[in-house]
C-alpha positions in Angstrom: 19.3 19.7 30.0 18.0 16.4 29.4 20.0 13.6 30.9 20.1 10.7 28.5 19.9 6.9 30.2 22.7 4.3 29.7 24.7 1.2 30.7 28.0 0.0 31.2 30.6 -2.8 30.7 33.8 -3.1 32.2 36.1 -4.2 29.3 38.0 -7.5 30.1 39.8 -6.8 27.3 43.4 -4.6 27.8 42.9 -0.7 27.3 46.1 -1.4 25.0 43.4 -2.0 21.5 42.8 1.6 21.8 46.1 2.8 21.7 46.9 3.1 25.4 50.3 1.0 27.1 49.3 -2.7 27.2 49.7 -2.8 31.0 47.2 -0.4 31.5 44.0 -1.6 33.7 40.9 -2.7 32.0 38.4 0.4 31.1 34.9 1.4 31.5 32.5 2.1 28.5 29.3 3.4 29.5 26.5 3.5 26.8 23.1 4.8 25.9 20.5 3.7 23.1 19.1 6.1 20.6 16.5 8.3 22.5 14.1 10.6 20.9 16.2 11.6 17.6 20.2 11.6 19.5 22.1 8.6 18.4 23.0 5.8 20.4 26.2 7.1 22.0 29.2 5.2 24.5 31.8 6.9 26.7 35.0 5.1 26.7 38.0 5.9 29.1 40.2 4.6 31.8 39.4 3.1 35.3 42.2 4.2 37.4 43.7 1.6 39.8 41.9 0.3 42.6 38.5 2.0 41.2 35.2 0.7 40.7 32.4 1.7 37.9 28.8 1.7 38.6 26.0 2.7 36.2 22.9 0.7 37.1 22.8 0.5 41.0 24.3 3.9 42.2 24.3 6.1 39.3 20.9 5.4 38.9 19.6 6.1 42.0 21.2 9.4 42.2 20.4 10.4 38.3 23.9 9.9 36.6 25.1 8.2 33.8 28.2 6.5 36.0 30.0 7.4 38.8 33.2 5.9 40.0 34.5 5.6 43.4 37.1 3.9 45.8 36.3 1.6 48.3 32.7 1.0 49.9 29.8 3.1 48.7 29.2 5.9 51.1 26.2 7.7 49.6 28.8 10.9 50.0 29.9 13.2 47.0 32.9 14.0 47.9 35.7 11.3 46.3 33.4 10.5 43.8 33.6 10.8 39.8 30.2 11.3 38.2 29.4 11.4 34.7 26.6 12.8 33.0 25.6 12.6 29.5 23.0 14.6 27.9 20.7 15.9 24.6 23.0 19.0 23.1 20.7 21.8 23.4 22.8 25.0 24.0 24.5 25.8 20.5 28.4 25.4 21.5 29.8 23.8 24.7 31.1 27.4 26.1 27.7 27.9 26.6 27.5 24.7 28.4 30.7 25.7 30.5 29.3 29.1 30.9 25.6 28.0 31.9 27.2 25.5 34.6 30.1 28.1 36.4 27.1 30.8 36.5 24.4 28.1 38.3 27.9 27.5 40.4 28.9 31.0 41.6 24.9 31.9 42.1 24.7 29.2 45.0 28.4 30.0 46.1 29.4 33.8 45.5 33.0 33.6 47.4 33.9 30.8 45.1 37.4 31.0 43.1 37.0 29.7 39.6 40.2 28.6 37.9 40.1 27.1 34.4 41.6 23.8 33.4 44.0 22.7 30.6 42.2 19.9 29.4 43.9 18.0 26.3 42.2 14.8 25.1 43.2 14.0 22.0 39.6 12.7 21.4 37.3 14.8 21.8 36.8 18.9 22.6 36.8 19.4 26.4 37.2 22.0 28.6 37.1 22.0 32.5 36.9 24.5 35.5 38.0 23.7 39.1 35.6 25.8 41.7 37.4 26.0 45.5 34.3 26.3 47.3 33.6 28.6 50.3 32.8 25.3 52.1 36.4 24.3 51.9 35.5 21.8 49.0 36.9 21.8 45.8 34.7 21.0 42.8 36.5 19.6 39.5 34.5 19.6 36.1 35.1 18.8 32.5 32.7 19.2 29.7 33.5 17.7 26.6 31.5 17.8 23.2 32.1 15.1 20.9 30.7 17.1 17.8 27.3 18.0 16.3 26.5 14.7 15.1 26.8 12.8 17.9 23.8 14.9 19.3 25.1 14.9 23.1 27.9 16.5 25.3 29.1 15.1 28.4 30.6 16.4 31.9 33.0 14.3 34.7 33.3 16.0 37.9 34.1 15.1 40.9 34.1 16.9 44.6 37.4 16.7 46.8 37.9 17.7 50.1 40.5 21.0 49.8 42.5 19.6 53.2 41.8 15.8 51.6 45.4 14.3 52.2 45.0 12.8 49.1 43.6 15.3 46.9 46.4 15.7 44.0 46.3 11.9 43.6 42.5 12.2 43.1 42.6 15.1 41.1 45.6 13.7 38.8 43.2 10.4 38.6 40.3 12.6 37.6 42.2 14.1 35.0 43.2 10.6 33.7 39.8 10.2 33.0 38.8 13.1 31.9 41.5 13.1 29.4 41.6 9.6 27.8 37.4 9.7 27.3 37.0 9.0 23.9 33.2 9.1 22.2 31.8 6.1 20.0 28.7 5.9 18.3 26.6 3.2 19.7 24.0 1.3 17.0 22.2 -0.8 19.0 19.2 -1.4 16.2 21.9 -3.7 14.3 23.5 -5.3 17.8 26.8 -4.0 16.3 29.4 -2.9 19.0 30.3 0.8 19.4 31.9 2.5 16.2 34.8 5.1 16.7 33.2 8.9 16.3 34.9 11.6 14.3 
């Protein structure tokens, strides 16, 4: 798959214009130009409390679209939330889903695989949680905002499975994974990111 380049902004603005609780912290809306025939596309969702958004330091240097994270940077995976966004290619996102547990359970045969209930309103997503053989817990969501926006997009995140804070991390990683909402992006007329169907 073909990872597709972006940005970010932190909105100043309150979450509250998009239909969220007014006291809700500010969000994150990464972005990405047109590239080679897929619009211009933006990710919009929440940044939990006490969270910080990176796409142009961090993300870049380790080939993501944005990761998120608490605290310092460690260079580590594991508390991490890393999104990827990238050219639809396969023709529905089960085969996405499919293609990623496969690649999963061939590096890690002895690893449970439990489905996710995922329900953004938004767009279609769909999630697994793999509990590693390594005693850590992978998280994913891929979600496909439809055949016109030309891309699909994953979150995941890795969490220690004796992490004393794993169900807070994993209830903010749902957070996010729920309330992502697609826009489409036209940066040839400077407007700002359009609402997707």
């Amino acid at each position: 798959m073909k990872r597709l380049s972006g940005s970010c902004l932190l909105l100043l603005a309150s979450f509250g214009t998009y239909g969220a609780p007014a006291d809700k912290n500010p969000g994150v809306m990464i972005y990405g130009k047109a590239d080679d025939g897929t619009p211009g596309w933006a990710v919009l969702t929440d940044l939990p409390a006490g969270w910080t958004q990176d796409c142009c330091t961090y993300a870049r240097a380790i080939g993501v679209n944005a990761v998120l994270y608490q605290g310092e940077w460690t260079g580590k995976p594991e508390r991490v939330m890393v999104l990827n966004v990238w050219t639809a290619k396969k023709p529905t996102l089960d085969a996405d889903l499919e293609a990623d547990r496969k690649d999963y359970l061939t590096r890690d045969h002895t690893a449970k695989v439990g489905m996710l209930a995922i329900n953004n309103a938004s767009i279609s997503c769909k999630g697994y949680l793999y509990q590693g053989s390594d005693h850590f817990d992978d998280v994913v969501v891929f979600c496909d905002p439809g055949k016109a926006s030309g891309i699909r997009l994953s979150w995941s995140m890795t969490v220690a499975a004796n992490d004393p804070k794993r169900q807070e991390l994993l209830s903010q990683f749902m957070q996010v994974a729920v309330n992502s909402k697609y826009l489409r992006y036209d940066d040839k007329a400077g407007n700002a990111p359009a609402r997707g169907k």
